[in-house]
C-alpha positions in Angstrom: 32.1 9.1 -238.7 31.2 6.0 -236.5 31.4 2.7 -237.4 28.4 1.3 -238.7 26.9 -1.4 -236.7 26.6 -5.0 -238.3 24.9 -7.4 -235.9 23.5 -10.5 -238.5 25.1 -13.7 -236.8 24.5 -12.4 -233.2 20.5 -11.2 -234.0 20.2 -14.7 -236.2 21.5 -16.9 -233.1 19.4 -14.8 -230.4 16.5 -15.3 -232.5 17.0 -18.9 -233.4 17.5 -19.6 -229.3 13.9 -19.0 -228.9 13.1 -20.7 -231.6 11.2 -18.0 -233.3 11.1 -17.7 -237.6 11.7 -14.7 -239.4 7.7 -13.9 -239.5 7.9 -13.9 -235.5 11.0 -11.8 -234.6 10.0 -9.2 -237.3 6.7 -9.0 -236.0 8.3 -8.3 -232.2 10.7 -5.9 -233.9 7.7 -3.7 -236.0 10.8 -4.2 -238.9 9.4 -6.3 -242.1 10.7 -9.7 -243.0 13.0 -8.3 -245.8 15.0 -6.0 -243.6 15.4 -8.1 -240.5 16.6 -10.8 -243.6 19.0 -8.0 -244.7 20.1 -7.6 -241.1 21.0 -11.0 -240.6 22.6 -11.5 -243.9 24.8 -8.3 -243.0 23.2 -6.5 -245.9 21.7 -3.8 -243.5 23.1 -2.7 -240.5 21.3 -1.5 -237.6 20.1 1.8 -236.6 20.0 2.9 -233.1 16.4 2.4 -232.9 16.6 -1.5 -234.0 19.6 -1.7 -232.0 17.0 -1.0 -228.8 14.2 -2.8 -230.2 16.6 -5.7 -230.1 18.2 -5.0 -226.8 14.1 -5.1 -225.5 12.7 -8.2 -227.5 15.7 -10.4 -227.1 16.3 -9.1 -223.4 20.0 -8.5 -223.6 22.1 -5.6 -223.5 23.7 -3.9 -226.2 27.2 -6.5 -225.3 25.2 -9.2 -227.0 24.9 -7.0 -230.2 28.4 -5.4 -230.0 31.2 -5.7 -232.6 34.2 -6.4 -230.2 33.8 -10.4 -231.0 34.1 -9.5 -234.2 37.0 -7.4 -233.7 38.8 -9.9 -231.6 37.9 -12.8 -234.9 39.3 -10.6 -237.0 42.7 -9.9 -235.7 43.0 -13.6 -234.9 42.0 -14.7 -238.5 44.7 -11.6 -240.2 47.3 -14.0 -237.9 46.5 -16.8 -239.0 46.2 -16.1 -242.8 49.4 -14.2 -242.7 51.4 -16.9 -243.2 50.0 -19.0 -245.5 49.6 -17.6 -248.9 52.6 -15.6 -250.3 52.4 -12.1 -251.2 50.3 -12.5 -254.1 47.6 -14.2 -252.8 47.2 -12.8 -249.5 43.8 -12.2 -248.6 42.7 -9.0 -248.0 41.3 -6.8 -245.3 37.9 -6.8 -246.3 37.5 -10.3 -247.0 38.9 -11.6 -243.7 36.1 -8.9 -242.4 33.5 -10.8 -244.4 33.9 -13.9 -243.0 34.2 -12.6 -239.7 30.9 -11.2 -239.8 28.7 -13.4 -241.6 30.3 -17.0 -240.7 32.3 -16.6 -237.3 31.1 -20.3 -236.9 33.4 -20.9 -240.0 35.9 -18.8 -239.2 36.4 -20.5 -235.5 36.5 -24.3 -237.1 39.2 -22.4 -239.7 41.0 -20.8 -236.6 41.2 -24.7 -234.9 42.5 -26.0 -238.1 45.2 -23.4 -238.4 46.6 -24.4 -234.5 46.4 -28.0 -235.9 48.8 -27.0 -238.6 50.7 -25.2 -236.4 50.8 -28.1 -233.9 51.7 -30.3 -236.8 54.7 -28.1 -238.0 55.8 -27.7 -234.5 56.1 -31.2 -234.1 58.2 -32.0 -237.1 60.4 -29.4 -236.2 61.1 -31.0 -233.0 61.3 -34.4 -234.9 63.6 -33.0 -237.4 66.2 -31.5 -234.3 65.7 -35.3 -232.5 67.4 -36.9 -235.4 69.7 -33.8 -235.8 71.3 -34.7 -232.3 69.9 -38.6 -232.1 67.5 -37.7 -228.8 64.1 -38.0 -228.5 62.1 -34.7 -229.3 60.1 -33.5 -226.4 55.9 -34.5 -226.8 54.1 -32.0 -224.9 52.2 -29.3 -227.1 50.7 -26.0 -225.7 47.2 -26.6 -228.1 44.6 -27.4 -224.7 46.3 -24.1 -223.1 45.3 -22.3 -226.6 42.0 -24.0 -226.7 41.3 -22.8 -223.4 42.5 -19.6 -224.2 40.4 -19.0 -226.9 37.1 -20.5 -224.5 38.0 -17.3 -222.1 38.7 -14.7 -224.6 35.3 -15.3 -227.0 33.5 -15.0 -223.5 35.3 -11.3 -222.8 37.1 -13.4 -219.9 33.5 -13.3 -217.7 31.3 -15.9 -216.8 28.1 -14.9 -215.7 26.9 -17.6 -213.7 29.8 -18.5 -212.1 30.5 -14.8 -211.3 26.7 -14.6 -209.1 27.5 -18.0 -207.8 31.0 -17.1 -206.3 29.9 -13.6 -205.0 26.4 -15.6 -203.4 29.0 -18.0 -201.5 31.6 -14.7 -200.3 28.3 -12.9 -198.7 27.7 -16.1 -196.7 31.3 -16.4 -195.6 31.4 -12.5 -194.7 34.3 -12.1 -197.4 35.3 -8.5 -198.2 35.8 -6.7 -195.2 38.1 -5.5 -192.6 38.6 -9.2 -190.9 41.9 -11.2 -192.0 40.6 -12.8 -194.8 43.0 -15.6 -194.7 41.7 -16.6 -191.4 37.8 -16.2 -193.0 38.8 -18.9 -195.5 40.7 -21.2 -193.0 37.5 -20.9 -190.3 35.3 -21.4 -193.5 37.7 -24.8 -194.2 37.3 -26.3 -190.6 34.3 -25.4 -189.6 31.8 -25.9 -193.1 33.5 -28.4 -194.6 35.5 -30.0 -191.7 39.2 -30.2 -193.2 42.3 -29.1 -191.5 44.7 -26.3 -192.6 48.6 -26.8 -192.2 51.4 -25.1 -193.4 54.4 -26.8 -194.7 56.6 -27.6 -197.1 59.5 -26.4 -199.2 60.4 -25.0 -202.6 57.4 -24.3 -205.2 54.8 -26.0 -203.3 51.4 -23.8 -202.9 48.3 -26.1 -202.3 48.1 -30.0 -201.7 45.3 -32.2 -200.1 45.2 -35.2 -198.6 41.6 -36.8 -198.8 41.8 -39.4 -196.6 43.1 -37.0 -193.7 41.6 -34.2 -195.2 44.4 -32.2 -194.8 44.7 -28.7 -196.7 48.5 -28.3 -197.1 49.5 -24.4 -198.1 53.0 -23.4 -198.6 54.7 -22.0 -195.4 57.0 -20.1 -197.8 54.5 -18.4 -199.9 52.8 -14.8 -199.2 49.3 -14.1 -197.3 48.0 -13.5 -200.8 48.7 -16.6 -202.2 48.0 -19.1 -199.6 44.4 -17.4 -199.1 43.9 -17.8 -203.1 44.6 -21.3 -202.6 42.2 -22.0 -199.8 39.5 -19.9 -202.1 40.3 -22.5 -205.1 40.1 -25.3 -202.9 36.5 -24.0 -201.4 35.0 -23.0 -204.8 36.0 -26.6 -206.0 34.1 -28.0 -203.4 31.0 -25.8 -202.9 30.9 -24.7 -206.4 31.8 -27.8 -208.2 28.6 -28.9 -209.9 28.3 -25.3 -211.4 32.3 -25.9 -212.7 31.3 -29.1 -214.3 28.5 -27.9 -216.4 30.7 -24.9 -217.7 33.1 -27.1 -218.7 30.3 -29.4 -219.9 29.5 -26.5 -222.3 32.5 -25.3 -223.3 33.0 -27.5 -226.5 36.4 -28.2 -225.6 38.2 -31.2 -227.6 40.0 -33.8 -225.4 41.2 -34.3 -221.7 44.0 -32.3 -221.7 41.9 -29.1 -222.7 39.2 -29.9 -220.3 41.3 -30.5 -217.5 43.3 -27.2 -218.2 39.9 -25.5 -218.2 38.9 -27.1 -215.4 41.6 -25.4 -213.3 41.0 -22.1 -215.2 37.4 -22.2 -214.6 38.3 -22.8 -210.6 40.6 -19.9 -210.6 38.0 -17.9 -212.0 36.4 -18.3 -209.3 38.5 -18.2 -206.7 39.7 -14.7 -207.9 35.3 -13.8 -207.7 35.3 -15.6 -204.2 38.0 -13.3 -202.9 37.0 -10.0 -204.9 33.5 -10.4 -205.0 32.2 -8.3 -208.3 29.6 -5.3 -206.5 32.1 -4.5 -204.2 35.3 -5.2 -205.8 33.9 -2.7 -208.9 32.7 -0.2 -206.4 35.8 -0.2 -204.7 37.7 0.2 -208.1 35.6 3.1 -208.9 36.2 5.0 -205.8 40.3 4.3 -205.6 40.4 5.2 -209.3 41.7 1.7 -210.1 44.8 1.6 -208.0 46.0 -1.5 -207.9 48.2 -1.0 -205.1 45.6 0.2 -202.9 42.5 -2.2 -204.1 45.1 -5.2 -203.5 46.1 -4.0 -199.8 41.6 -3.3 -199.6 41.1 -6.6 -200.3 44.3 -8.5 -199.0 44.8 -9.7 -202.6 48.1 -9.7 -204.8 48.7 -6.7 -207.9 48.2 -10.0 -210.0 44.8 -11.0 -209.0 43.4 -7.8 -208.6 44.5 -6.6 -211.8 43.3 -9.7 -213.5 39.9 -9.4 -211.5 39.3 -5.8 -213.6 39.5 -7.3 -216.5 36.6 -9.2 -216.1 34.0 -6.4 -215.0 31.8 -7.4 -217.3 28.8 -8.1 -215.4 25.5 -7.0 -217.9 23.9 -4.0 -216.0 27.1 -3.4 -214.0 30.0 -2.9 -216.3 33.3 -1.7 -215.3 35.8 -0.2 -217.2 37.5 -2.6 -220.0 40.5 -3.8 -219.4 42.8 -6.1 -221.2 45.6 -8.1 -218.9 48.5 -9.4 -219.7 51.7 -11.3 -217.8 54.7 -11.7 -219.3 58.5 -13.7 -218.3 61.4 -11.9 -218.7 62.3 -13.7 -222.1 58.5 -11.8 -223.3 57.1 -15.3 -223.5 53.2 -14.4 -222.5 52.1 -16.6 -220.0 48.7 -14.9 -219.1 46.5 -13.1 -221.2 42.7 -11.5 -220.8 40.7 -8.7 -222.4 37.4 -7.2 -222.3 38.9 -4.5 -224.6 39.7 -4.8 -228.4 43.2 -4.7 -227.5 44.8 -8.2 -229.6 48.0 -9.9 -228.2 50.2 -11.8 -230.6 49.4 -15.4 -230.6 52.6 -16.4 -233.2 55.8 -14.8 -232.1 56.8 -12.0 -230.3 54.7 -8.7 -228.7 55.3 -5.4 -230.3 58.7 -4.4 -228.8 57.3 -0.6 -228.4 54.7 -1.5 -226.1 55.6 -1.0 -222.2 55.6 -4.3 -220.9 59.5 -4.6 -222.4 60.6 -1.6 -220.7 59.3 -2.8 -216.9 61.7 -5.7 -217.0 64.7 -3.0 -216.5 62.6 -0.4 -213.8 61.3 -2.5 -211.3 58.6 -1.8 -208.7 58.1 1.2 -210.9 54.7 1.6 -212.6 55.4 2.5 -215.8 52.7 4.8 -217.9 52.1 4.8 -221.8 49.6 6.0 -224.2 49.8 4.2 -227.5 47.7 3.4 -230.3 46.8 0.4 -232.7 47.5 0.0 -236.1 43.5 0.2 -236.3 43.9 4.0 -234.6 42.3 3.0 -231.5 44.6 4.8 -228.2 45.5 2.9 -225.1 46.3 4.0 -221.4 48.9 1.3 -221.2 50.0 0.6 -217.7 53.3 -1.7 -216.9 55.5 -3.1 -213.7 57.6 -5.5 -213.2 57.1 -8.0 -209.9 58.9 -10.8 -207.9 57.6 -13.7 -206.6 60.3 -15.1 -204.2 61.3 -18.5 -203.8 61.6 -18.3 -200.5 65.1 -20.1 -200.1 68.4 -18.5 -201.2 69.1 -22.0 -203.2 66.3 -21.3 -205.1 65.8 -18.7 -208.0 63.2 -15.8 -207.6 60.2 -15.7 -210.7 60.2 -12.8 -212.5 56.9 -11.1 -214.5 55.7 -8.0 -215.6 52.2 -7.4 -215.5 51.1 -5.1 -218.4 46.6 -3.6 -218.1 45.4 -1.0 -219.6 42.1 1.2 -221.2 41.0 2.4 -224.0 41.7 6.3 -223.8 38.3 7.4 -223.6 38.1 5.6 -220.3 41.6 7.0 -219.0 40.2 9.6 -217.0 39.0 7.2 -214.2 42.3 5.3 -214.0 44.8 7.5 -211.3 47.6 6.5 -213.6 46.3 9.1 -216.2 47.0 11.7 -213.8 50.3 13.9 -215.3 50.0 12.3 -218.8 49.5 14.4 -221.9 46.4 12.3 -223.5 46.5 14.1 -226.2 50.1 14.4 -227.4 51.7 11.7 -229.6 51.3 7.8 -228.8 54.0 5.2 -229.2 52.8 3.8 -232.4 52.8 -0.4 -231.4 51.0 -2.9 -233.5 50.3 -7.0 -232.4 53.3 -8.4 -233.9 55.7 -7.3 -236.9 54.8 -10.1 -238.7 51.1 -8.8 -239.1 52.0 -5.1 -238.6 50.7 -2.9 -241.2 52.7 0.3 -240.1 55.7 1.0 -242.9 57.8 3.2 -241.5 58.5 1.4 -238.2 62.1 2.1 -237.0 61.8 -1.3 -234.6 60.7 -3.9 -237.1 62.1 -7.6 -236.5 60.8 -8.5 -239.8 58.7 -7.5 -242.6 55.3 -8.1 -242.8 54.6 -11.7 -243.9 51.4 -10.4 -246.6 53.5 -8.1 -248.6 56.1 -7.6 -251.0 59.7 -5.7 -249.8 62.7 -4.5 -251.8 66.0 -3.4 -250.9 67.7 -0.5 -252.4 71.0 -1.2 -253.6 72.7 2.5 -253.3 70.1 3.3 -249.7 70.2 2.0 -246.5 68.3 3.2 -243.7 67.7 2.0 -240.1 65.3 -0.7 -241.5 67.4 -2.0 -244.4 63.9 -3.0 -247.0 60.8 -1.3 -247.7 57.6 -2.3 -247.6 56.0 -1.7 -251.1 52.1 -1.9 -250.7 49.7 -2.2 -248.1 47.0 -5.1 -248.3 43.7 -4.2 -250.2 
């Protein structure tokens, strides 16, 4: 049986956008007061037939109304709490649920406070290893790159206006076809905005300007790929600027350091839509079955940025297939993460050791194909490879990634990597992390689940050496 459909924050805030009361909206809807109160209160949920009456008064599509937020909140809250109560007093399934539902305003501020505390506790940590070893402890914190995390994944990592505004500017410049598109972007440089390209430097060095010379310096060292992403940043942060600034405006973002962060993320955003503009990137994607080895020779673009550009194919009217993407160092440390899908990446501690991404590190340049499913039953076309950016200079070390993306596995069928997989035979059986994990008979566990109770047998010892003795209510 499907889900049922709750919608009460998202039908309260679209309604109390427009400024309209209860009386109004229910009129518009032809539901009474009482129900469309229900509705909002998450008493009710929604039939199919409100669910259009909504899509048609409110003028949205059914994304607006849909529960992945919710999903996402949820996952992010059952993290959070894990840790904080002991066994006993763990909350529950169904209560996180509730609050994800009817207060996700609540449940954000909780979800700030939480990265506080665990700001707070990383910090006395480093204090308490400082006077360990008489040095200083270190003062950088990765909370703005967490805030801005968060900003990209509650927008299902797409930004409509910015999206139209970068694809406008690529149909001016003649982006997207058959013509070097690293000489489109330098000609667009000189010519429209009147500043010079060179190509120098050593070591890690991939974009610097020079205003008063206006001077575009690209790194001689680094591939076509990249130096054409770094004139496309440098153009949208020119032409697009104003645009940039009142996203970030809007964003809600606390302090400098998070704003400045999302300034650069919103830049790259756009840059990546500047170079893979969305109608023809998506159509593209459709017709190569989402090969990312042939859409990133198409469109003269890295694996990296074109499989991050698929998962943001969420244009209203024009989605693509949901992807999540994911980037990873060689220590698992995630360093990039995005998802349009209800896929949920550990935020404390290590990914799920079962899940792909580990076993690209030892096959590289090898694609790497698995179908696994959540604890929450939901299966995944999980695709994995390990890259190499090179330094360029045998002094130098090479950076090493794997980049993990994948599908839900009703969507598999339009991916080419589902071709010679059995869909239907048995997953690998992954979770987020073990310390939320609700699977119990998990021969790969790190650690037991930090909600619920263990014992070890005295005269028994098995692969795992404790068992999990309940699951959460």
């Amino acid at each position: 049986m499907a889900d049922k459909l709750f919608v009460g924050p998202k039908a309260r805030r679209l309604r109390q956008e427009r400024g309209w009361t209860l009386e109004t909206a229910s009129g518009l809807l032809g539901l009474s007061i009482s129900y469309l109160s229900q509705i909002e209160a998450n008493q009710r949920p929604v039939s199919a037939r409100v669910l259009l009456a909504m899509m048609k008064t409110f003028e949205v599509d059914a994304g607006a109304l849909d529960a992945d937020d919710d999903q996402r909140l949820i996952a992010d809250l059952r993290e959070a709490t894990a840790g904080l109560n002991d066994p006993s007093g763990a909350l529950s399934f169904p209560e996180i649920k509730h609050v994800a539902s009817t207060a996700p305003a609540f449940a954000h501020r909780f979800l700030e406070l939480h990265r506080a505390y665990a700001r707070l506790e990383d910090r006395l940590r480093q204090a308490d290893a400082a006077v360990a070893v008489d040095e200083t402890a270190a003062a950088s914190s990765l909370l703005p790159y967490e805030e801005v995390r968060d900003f990209f994944h509650y927008k299902n990592n797409y930004l409509h206006e910015l999206d139209l505004a970068a694809e406008a500017l690529s149909e001016r410049m003649g982006l997207g076809g058959d013509a070097p598109l690293e000489a489109l972007l330098e000609s667009h440089l000189r010519g429209a905005m009147g500043q010079s390209v060179v190509r120098d430097g050593a070591g890690d060095l991939m974009r610097r300007y020079d205003p008063e010379s206006r001077t575009l310096t690209l790194g001689a060292t680094q591939p076509m790929a990249t130096r054409a992403f770094q004139m496309a940043f440098h153009i949208v942060s020119a032409e697009l600027g104003d645009l940039i600034e009142a996203e970030l405006a809007a964003s809600g973002l606390h302090g400098d350091a998070a704003r400045d962060v999302c300034r650069v993320g919103l830049r790259n955003y756009a840059a990546g839509a500047l170079v893979l503009p969305y109608r023809q990137f998506a159509a593209a994607a459709r017709e190569l079955r989402h090969d990312v080895e042939r859409l990133a020779r198409r469109f003269q673009s890295s694996l990296e940025q074109v499989c991050h550009r698929l998962s943001t194919l969420q244009r209203p009217g024009a989605r693509g297939v949901p992807f999540y993407f994911v980037r990873l160092d060689h220590a698992g440390n995630i360093t990039k993460r995005h998802s349009a899908t209800r896929f949920q990446f550990a935020r404390f501690g290590g990914a799920c050791p079962l899940w792909n991404v580990h076993d690209a590190i030892g096959h590289p340049d090898r694609f790497l194909v698995q179908v696994a499913e959540m604890p929450d039953g939901v299966r995944y076309l999980c695709v994995a490879r390990s890259v190499v950016k090179r330094s360029g200079s045998f002094l130098e070390p090479d950076r090493r990634y794997v980049l993990g993306f994948g599908c839900e596995l009703q969507y598999a069928d339009a991916l080419v990597y589902s071709e010679g997989v059995d869909l239907k035979g048995r997953p690998a059986r992954i979770g987020i992390s073990c310390r939320i994990c609700e699977r119990t008979d998990c021969p790969q566990r790190a650690f037991p689940p930090v909600d619920r109770p263990i014992w070890v047998p005295a005269e028994e010892r098995s692969v795992v050496p404790y068992r999990i003795t309940e699951a959460p209510a």
